[in-house]
C-alpha positions in Angstrom: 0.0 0.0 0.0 2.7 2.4 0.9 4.3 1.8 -2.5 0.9 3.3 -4.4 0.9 5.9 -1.6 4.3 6.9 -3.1 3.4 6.5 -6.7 0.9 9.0 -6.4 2.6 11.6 -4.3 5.0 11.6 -7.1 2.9 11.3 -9.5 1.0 14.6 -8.3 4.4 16.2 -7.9 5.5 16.5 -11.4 1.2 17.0 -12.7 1.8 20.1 -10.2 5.1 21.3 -11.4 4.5 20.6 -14.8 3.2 24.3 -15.1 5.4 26.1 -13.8 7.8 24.3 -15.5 6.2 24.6 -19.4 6.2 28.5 -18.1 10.2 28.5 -17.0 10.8 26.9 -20.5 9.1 29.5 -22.4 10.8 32.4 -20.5 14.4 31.0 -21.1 14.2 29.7 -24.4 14.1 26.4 -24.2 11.6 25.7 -26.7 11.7 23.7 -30.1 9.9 25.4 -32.6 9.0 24.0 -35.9 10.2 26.3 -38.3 13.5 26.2 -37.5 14.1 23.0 -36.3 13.0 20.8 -39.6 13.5 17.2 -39.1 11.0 14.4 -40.0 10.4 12.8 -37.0 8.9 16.1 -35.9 5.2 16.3 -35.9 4.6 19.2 -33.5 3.5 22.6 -35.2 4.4 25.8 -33.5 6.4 26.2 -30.1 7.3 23.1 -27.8 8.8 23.5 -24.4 12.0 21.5 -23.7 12.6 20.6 -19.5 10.1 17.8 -19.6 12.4 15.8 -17.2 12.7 18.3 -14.7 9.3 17.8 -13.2 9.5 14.2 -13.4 12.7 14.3 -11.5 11.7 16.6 -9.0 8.8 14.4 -8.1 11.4 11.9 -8.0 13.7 13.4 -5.3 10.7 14.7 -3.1 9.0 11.8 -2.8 12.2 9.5 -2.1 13.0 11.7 0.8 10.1 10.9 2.2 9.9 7.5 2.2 13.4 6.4 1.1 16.1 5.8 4.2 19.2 7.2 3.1 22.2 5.0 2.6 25.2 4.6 -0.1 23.1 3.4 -2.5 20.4 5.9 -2.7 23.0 8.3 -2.5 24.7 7.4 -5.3 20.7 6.7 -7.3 20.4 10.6 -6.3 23.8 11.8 -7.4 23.2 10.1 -10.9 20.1 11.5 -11.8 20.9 14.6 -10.2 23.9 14.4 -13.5 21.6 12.9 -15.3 18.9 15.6 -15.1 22.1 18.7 -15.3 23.2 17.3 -18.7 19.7 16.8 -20.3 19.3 20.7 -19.2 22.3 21.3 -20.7 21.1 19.5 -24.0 18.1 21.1 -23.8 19.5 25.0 -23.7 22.6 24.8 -26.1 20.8 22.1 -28.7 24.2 20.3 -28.2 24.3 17.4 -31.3 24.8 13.8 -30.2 27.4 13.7 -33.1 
């Protein structure tokens, strides 16, 4: 029971900080808009906000510090996504090619 208790806490997180986050994204630029970006797999038609992980994430964190004991190997679990979540940020503001 606790485990769906968890799943939904998180779950509301990042459905809560989704807004503000689509709103951060617009205000700093990181958008993909279709004009400019022309690529096939593309389907979307106007302005798309980028930082779709950062809500997910956040949820994440929260919700493990509330029912996760800390020990090396959360640690670590937090540390990589923390790097995780910093370099897909990264990606997301400089357009950086995976080539």
């Amino acid at each position: 029971m606790e485990y769906f208790l968890a799943f939904g806490i998180a779950a509301s997180i990042a459905y809560l900080l989704t807004p503000p986050t689509i709103y951060l994204a617009l205000r700093f630029g990181l958008v993909t808009d279709s004009k400019f970006r022309k690529h096939p797999a593309h389907t979307h038609i106007g302005l798309v906000p980028r930082a779709g992980g950062l809500p997910l994430f956040l949820g994440f964190i929260i919700t493990s510090l509330m029912f996760v004991t800390l020990n090396k190997l959360y640690v670590g679990i937090v540390i990589a996504s923390t790097l995780t979540i910093i370099i897909g940020l990264l990606d997301d503001y400089y357009d950086i090619s995976p080539y």
